[in-house]
PyMOL Python script that loads the backbone (N, CA, C, O; Angstrom):
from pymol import cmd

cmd.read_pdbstr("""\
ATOM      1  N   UNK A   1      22.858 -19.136   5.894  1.00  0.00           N
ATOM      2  CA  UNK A   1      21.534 -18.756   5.440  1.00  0.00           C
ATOM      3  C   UNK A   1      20.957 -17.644   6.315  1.00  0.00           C
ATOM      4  O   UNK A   1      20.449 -16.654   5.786  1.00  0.00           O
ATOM      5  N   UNK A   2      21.040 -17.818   7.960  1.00  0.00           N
ATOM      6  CA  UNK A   2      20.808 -16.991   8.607  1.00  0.00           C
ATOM      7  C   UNK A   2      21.082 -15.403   8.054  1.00  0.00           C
ATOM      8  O   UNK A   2      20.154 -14.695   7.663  1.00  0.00           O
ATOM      9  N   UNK A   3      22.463 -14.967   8.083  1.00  0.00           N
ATOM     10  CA  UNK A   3      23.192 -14.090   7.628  1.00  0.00           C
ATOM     11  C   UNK A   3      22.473 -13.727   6.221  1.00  0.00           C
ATOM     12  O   UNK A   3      21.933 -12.624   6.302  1.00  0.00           O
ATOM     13  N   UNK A   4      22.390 -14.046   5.563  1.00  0.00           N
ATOM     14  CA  UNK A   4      21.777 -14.054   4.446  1.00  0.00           C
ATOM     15  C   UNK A   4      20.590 -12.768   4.655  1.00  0.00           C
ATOM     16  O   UNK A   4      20.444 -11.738   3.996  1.00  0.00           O
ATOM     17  N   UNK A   5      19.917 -13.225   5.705  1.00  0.00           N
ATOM     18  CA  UNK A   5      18.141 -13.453   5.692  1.00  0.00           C
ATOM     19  C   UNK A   5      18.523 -12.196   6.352  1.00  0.00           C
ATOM     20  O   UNK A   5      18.181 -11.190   5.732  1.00  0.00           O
ATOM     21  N   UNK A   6      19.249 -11.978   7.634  1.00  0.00           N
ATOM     22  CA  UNK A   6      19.735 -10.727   7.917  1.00  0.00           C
ATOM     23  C   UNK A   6      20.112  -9.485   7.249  1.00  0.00           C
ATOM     24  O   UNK A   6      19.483  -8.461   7.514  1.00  0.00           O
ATOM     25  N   UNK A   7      21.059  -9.468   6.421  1.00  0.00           N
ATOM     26  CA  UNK A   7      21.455  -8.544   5.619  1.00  0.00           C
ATOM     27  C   UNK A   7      20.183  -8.275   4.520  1.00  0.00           C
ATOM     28  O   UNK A   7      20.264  -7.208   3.912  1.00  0.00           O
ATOM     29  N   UNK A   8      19.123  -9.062   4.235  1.00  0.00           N
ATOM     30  CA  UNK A   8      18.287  -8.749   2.912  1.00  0.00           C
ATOM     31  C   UNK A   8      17.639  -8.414   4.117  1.00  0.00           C
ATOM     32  O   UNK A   8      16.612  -8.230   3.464  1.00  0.00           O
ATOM     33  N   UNK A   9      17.228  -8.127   5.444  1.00  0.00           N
ATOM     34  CA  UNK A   9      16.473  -7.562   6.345  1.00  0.00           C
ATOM     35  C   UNK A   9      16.934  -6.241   6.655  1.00  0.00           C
ATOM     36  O   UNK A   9      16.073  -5.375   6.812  1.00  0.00           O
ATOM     37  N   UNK A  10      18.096  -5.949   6.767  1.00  0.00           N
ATOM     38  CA  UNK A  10      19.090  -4.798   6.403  1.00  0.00           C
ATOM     39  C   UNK A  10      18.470  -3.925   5.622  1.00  0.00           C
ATOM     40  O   UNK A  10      18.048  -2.814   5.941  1.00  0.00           O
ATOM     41  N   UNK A  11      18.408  -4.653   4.193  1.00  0.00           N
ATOM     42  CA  UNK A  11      18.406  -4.269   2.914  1.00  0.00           C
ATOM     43  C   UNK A  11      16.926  -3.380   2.880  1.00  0.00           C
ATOM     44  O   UNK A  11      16.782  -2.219   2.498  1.00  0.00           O
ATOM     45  N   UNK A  12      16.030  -4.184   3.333  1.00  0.00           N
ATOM     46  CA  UNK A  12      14.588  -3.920   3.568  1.00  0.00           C
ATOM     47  C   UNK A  12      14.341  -2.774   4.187  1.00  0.00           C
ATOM     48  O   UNK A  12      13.634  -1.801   3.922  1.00  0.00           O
ATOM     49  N   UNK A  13      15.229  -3.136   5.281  1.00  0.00           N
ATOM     50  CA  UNK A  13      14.895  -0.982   6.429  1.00  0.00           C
ATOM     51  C   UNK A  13      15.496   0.050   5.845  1.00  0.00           C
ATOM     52  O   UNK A  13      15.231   1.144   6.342  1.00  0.00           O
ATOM     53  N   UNK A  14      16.477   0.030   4.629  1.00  0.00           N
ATOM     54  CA  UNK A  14      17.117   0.972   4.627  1.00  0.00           C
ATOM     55  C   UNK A  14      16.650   1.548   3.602  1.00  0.00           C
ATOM     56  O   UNK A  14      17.023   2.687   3.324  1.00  0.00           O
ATOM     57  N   UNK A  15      15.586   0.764   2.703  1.00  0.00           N
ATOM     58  CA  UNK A  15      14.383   0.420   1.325  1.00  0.00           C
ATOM     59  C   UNK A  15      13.326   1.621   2.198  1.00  0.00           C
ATOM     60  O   UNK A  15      13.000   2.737   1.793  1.00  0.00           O
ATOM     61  N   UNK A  16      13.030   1.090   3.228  1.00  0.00           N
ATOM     62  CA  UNK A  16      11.666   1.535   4.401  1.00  0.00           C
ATOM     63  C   UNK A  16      12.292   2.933   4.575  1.00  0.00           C
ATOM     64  O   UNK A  16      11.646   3.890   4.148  1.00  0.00           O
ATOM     65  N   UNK A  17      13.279   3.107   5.058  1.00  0.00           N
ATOM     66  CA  UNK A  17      13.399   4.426   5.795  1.00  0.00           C
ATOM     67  C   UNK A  17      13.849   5.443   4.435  1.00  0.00           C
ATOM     68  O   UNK A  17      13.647   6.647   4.593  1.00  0.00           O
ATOM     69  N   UNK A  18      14.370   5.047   3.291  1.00  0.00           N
ATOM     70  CA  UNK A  18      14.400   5.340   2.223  1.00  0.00           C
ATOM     71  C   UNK A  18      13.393   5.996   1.583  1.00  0.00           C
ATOM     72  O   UNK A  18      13.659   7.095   1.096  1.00  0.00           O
ATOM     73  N   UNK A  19      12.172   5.504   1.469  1.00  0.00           N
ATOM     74  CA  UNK A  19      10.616   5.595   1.080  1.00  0.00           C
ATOM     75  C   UNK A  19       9.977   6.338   1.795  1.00  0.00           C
ATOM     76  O   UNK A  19       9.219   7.146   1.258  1.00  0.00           O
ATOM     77  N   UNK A  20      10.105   6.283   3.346  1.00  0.00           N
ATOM     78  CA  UNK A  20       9.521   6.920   4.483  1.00  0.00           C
ATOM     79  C   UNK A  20      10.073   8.617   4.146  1.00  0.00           C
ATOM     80  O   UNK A  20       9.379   9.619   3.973  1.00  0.00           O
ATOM     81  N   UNK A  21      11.487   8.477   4.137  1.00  0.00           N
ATOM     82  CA  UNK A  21      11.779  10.149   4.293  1.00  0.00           C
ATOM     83  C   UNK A  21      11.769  10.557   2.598  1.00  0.00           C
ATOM     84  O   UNK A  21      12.468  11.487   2.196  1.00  0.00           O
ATOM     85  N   UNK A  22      10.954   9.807   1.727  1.00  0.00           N
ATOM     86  CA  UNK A  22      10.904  10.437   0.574  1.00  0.00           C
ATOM     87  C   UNK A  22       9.097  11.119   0.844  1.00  0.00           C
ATOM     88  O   UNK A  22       8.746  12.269   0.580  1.00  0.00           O
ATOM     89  N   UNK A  23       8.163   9.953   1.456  1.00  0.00           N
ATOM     90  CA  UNK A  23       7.063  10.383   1.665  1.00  0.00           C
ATOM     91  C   UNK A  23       7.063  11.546   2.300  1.00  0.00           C
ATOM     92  O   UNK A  23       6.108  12.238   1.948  1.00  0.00           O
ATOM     93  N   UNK A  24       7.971  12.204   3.353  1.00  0.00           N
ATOM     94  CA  UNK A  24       7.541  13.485   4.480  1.00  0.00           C
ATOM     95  C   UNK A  24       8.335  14.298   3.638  1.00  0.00           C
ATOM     96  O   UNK A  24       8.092  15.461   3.959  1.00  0.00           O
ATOM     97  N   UNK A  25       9.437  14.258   2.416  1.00  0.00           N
ATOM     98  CA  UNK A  25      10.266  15.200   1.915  1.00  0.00           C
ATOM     99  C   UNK A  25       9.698  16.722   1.413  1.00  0.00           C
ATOM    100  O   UNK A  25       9.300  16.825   0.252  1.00  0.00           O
ATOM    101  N   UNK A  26       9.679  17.558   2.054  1.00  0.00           N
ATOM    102  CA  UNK A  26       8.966  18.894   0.997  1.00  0.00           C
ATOM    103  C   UNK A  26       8.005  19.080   1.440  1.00  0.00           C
ATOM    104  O   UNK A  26       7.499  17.985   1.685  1.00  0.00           O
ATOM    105  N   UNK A  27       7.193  20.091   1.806  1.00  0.00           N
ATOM    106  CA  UNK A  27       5.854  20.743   2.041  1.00  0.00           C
ATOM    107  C   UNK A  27       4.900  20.639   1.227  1.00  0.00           C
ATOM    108  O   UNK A  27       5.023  20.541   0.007  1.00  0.00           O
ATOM    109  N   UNK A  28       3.653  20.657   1.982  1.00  0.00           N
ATOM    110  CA  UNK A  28       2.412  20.044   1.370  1.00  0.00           C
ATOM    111  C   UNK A  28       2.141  21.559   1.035  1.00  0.00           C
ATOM    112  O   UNK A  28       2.521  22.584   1.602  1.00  0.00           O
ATOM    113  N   UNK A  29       1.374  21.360  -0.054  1.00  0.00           N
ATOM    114  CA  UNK A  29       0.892  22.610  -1.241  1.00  0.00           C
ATOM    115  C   UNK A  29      -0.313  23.070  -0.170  1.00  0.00           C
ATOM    116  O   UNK A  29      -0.841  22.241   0.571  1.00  0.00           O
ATOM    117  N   UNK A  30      -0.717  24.601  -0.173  1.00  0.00           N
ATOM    118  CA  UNK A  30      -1.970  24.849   1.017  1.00  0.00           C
ATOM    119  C   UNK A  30      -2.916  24.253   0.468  1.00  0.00           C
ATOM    120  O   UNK A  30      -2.868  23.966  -0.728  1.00  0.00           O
ATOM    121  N   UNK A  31      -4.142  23.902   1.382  1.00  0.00           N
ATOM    122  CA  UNK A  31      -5.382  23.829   0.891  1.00  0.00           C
ATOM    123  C   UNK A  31      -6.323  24.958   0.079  1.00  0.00           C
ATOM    124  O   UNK A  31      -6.281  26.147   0.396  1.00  0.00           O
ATOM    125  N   UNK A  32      -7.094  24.502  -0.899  1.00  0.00           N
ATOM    126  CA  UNK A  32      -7.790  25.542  -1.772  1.00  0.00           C
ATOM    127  C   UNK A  32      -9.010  25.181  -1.404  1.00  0.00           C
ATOM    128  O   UNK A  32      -9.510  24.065  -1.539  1.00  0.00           O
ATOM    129  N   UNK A  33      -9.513  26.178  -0.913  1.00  0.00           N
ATOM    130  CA  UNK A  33     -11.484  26.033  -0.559  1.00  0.00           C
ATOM    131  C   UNK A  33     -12.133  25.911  -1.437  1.00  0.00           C
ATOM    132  O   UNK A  33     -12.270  26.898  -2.159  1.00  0.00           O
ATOM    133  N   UNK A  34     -12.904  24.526  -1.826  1.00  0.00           N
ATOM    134  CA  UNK A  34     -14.003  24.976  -2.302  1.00  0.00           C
ATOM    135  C   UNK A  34     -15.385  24.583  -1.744  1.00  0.00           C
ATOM    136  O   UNK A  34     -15.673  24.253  -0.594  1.00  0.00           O
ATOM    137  N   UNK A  35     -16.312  24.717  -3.027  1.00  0.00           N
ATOM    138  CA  UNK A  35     -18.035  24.740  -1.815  1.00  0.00           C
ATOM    139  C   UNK A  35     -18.424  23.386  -2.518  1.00  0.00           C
ATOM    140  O   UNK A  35     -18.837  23.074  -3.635  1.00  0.00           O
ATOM    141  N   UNK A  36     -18.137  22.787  -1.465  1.00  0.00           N
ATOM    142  CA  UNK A  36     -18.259  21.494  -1.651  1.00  0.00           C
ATOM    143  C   UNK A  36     -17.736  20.266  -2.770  1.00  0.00           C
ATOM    144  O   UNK A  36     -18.429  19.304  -3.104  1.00  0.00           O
ATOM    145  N   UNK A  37     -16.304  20.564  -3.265  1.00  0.00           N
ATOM    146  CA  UNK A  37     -16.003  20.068  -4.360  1.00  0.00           C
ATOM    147  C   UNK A  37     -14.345  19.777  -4.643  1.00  0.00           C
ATOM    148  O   UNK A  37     -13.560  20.645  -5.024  1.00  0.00           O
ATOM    149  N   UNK A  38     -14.199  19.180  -4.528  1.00  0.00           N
ATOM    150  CA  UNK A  38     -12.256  19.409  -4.704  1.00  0.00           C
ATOM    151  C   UNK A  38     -12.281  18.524  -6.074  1.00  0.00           C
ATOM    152  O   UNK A  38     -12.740  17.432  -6.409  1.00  0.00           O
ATOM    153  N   UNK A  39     -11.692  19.364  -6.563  1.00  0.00           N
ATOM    154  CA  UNK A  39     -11.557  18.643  -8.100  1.00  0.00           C
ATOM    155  C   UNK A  39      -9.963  17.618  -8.221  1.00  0.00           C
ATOM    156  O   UNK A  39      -8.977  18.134  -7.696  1.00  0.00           O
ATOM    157  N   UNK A  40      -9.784  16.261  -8.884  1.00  0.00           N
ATOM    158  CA  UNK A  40      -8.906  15.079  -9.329  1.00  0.00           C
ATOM    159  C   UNK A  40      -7.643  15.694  -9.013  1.00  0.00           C
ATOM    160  O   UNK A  40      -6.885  15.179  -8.191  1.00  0.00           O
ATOM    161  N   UNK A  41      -7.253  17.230  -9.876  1.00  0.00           N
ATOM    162  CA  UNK A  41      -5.837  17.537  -9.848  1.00  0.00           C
ATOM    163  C   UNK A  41      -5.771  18.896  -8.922  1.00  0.00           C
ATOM    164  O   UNK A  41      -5.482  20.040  -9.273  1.00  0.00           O
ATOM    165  N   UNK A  42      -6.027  18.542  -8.005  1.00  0.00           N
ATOM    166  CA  UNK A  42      -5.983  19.825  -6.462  1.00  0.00           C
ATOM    167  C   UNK A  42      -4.730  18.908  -5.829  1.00  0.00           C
ATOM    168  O   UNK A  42      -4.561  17.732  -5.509  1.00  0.00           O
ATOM    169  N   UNK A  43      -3.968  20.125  -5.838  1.00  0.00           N
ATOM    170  CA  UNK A  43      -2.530  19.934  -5.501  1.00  0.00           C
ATOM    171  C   UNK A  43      -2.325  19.347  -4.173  1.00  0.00           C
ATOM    172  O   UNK A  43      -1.426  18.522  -4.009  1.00  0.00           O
ATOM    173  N   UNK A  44      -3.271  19.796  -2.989  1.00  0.00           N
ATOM    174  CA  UNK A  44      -3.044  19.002  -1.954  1.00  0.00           C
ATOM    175  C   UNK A  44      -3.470  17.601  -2.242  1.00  0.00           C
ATOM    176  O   UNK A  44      -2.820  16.744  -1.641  1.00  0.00           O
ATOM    177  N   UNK A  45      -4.622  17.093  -3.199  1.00  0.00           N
ATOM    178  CA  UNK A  45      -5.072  15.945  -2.633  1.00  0.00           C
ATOM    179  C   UNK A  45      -4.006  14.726  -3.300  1.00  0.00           C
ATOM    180  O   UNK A  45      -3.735  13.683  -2.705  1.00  0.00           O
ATOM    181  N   UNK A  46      -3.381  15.174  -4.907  1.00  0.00           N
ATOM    182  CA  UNK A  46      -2.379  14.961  -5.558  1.00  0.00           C
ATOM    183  C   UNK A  46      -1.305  14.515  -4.651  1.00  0.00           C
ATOM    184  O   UNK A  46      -0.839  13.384  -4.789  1.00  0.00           O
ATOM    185  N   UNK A  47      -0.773  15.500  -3.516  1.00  0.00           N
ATOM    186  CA  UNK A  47       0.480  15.662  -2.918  1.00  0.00           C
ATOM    187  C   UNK A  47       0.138  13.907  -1.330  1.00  0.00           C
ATOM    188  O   UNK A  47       0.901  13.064  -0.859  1.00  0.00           O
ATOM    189  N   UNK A  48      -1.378  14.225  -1.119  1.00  0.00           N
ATOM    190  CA  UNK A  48      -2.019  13.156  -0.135  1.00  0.00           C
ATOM    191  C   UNK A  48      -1.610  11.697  -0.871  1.00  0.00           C
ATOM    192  O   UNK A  48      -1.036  10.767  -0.305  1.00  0.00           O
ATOM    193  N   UNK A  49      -2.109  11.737  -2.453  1.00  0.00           N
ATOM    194  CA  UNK A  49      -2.463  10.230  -2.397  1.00  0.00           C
ATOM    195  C   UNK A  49      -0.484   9.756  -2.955  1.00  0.00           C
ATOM    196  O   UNK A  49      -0.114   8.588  -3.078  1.00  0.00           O
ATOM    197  N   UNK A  50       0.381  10.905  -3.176  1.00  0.00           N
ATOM    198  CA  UNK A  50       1.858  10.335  -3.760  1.00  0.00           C
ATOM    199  C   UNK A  50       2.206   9.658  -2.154  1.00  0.00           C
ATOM    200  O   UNK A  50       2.772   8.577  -1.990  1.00  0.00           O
ATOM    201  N   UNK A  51       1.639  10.731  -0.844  1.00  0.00           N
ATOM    202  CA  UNK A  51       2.105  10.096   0.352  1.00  0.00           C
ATOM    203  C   UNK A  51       1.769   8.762   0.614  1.00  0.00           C
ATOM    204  O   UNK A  51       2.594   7.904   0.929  1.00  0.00           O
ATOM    205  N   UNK A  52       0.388   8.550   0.470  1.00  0.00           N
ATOM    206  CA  UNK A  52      -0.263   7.116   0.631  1.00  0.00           C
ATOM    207  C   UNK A  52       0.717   6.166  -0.040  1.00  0.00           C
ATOM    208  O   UNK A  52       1.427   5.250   0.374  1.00  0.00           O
ATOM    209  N   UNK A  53       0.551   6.584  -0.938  1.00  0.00           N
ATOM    210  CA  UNK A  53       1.471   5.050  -1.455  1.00  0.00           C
ATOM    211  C   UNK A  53       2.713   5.042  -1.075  1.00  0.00           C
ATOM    212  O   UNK A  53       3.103   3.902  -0.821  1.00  0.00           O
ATOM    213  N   UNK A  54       3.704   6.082  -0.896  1.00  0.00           N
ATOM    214  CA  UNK A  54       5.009   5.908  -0.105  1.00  0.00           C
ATOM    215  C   UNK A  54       5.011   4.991   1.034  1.00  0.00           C
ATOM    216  O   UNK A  54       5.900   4.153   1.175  1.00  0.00           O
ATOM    217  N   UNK A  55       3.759   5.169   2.083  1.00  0.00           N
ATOM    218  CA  UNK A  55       3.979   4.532   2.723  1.00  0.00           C
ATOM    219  C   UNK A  55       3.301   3.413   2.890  1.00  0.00           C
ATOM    220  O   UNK A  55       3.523   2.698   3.868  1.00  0.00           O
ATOM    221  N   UNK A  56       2.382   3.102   1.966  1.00  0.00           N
ATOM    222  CA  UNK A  56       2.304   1.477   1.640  1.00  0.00           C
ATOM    223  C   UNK A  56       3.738   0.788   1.315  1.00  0.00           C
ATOM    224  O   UNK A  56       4.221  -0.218   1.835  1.00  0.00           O
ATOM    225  N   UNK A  57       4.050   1.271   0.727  1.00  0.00           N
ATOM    226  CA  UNK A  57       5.708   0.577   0.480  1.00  0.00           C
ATOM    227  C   UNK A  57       6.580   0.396   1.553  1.00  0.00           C
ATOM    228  O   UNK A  57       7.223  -0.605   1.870  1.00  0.00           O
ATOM    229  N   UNK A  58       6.520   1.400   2.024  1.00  0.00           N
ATOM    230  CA  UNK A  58       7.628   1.542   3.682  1.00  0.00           C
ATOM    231  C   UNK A  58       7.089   0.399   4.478  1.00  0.00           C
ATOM    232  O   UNK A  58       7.805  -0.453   5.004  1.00  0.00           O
ATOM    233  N   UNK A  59       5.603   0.436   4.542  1.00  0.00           N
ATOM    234  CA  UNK A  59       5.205  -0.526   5.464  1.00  0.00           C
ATOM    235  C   UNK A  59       5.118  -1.948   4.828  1.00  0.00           C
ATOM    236  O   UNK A  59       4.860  -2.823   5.654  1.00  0.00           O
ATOM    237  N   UNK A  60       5.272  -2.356   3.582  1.00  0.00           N
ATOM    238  CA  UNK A  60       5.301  -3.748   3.345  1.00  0.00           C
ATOM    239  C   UNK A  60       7.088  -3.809   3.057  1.00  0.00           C
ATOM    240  O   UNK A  60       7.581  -4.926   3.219  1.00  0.00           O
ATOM    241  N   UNK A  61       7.702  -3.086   2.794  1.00  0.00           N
ATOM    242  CA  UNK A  61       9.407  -3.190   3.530  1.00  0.00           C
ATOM    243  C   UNK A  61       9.646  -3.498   4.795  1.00  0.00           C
ATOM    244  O   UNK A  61      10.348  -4.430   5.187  1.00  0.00           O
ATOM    245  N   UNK A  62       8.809  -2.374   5.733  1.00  0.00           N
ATOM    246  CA  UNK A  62       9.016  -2.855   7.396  1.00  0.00           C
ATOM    247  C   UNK A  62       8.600  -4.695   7.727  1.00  0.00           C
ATOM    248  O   UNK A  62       9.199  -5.497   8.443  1.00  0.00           O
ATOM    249  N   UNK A  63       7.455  -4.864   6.948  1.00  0.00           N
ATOM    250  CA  UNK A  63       7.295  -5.826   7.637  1.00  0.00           C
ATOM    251  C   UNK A  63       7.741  -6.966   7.079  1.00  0.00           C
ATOM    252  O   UNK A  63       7.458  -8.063   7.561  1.00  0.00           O
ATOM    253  N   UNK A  64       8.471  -6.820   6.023  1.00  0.00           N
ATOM    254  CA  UNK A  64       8.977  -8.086   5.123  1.00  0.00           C
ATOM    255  C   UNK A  64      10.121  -7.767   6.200  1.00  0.00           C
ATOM    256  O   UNK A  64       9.955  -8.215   7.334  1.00  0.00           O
ATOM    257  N   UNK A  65      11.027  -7.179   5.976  1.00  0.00           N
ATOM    258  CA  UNK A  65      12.453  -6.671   7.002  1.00  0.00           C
ATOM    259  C   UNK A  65      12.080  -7.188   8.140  1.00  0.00           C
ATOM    260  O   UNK A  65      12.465  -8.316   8.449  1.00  0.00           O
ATOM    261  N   UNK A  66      11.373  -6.546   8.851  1.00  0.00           N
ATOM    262  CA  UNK A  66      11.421  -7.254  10.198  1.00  0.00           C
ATOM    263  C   UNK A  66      10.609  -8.114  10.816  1.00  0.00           C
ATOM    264  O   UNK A  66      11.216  -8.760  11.670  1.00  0.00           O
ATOM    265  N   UNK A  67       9.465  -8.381  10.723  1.00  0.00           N
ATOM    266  CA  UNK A  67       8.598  -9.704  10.449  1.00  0.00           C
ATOM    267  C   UNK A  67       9.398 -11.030  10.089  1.00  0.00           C
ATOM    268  O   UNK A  67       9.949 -11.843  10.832  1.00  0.00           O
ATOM    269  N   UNK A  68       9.276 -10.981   8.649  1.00  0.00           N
ATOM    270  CA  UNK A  68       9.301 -12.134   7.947  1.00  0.00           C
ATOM    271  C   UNK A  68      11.550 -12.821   8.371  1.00  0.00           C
ATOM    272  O   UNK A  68      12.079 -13.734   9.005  1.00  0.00           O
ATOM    273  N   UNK A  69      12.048 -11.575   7.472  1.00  0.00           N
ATOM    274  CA  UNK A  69      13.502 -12.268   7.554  1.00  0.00           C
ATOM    275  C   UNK A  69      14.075 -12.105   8.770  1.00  0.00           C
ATOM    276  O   UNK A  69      14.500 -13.161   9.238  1.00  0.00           O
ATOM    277  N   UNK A  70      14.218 -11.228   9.384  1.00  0.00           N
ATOM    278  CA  UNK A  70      14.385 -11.090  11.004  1.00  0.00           C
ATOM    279  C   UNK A  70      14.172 -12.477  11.602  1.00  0.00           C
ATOM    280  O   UNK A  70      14.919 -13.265  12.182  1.00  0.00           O
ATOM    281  N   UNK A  71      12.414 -12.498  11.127  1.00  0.00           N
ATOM    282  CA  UNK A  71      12.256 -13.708  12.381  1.00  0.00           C
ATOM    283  C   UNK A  71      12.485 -15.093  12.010  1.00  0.00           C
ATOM    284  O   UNK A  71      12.719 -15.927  12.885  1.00  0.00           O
ATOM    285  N   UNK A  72      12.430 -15.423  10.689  1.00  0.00           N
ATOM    286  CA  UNK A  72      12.925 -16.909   9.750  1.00  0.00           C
ATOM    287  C   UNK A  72      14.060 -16.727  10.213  1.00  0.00           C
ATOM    288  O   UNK A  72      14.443 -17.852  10.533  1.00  0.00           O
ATOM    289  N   UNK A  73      15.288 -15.586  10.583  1.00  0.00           N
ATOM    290  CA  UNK A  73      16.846 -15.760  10.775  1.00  0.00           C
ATOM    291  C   UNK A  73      17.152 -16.014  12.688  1.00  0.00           C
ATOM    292  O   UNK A  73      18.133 -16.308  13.372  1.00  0.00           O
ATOM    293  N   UNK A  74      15.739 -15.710  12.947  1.00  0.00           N
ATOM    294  CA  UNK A  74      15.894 -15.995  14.653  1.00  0.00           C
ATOM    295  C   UNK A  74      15.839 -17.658  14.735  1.00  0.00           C
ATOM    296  O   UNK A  74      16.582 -18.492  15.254  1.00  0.00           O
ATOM    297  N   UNK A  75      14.663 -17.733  14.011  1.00  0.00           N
ATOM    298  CA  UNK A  75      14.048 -18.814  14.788  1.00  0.00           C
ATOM    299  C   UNK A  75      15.363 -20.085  14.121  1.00  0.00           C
ATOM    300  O   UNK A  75      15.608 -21.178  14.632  1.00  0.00           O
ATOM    301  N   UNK A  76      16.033 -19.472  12.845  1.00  0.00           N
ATOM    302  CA  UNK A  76      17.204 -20.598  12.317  1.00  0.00           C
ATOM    303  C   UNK A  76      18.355 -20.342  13.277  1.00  0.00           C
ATOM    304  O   UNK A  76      19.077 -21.329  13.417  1.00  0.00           O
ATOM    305  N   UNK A  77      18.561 -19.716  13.683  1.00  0.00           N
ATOM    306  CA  UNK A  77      19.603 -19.560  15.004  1.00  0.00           C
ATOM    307  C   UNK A  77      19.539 -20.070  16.201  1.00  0.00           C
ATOM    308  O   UNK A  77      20.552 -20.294  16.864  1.00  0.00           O
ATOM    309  N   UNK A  78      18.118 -20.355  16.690  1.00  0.00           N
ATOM    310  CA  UNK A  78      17.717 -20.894  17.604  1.00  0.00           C
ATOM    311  C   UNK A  78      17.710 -22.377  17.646  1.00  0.00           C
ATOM    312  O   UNK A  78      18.031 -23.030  18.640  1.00  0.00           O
ATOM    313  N   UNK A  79      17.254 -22.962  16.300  1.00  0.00           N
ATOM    314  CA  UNK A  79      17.614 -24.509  16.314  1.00  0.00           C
ATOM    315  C   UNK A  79      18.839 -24.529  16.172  1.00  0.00           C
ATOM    316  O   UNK A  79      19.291 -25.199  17.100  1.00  0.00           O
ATOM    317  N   UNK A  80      19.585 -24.193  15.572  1.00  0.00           N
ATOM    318  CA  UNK A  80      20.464 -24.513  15.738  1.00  0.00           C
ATOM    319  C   UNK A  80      21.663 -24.363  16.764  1.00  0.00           C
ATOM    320  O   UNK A  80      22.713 -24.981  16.587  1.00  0.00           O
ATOM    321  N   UNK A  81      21.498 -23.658  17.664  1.00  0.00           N
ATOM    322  CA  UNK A  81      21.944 -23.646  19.350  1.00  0.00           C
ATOM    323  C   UNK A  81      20.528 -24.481  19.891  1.00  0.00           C
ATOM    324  O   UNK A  81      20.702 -24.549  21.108  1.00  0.00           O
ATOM    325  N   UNK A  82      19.716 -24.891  19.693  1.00  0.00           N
ATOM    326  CA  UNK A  82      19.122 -26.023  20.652  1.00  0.00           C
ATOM    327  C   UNK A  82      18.660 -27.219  19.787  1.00  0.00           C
ATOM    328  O   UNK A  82      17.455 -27.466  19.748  1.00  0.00           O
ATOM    329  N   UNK A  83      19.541 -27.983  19.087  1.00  0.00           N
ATOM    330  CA  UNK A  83      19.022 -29.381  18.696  1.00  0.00           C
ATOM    331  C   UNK A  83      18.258 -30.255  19.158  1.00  0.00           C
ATOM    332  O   UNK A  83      18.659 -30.679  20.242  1.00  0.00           O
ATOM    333  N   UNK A  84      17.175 -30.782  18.742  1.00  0.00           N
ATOM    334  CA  UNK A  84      16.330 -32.005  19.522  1.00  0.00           C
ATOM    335  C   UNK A  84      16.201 -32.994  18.806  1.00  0.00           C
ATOM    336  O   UNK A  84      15.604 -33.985  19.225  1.00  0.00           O
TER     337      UNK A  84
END
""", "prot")
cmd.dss("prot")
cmd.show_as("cartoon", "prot")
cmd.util.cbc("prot")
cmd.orient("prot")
């Protein structure tokens, strides 16, 4: 089970770092001035919110990966080298 929990923790960083270098991939469009107003489809803010969510994802991968199965696969390794 351990093993298990490991490899789908595997699975998770490689999900994370996957997502991560899709979020930084390619140059951000310049900024366009305006007087006081950036309108819905302004290419930078477009190009901001595709990043945001990339890395909402990366970061609930990181922490399912290494948080959650990482540490459920420690702490099952551990009882079981110390029985009580």
């Amino acid at each position: 089970m351990a093993a298990r929990l490991r490899i789908t923790a595997a699975f998770f960083a490689f999900v994370a770092a996957g997502f991560w270098s899709a979020s930084a991939w390619g140059e951000l469009p310049p900024i366009v001035p305006y007087l006081g107003y950036t309108p819905t489809d302004d290419p930078f803010t477009l190009a901001l919110a595709y990043t945001v969510r990339m890395n909402r994802i990366v970061a609930a991968s990181a922490g399912i990966s290494a948080a959650v199965l990482a540490g459920i696969a420690d702490i099952m390794i551990g009882r079981r080298r110390d029985p009580k």
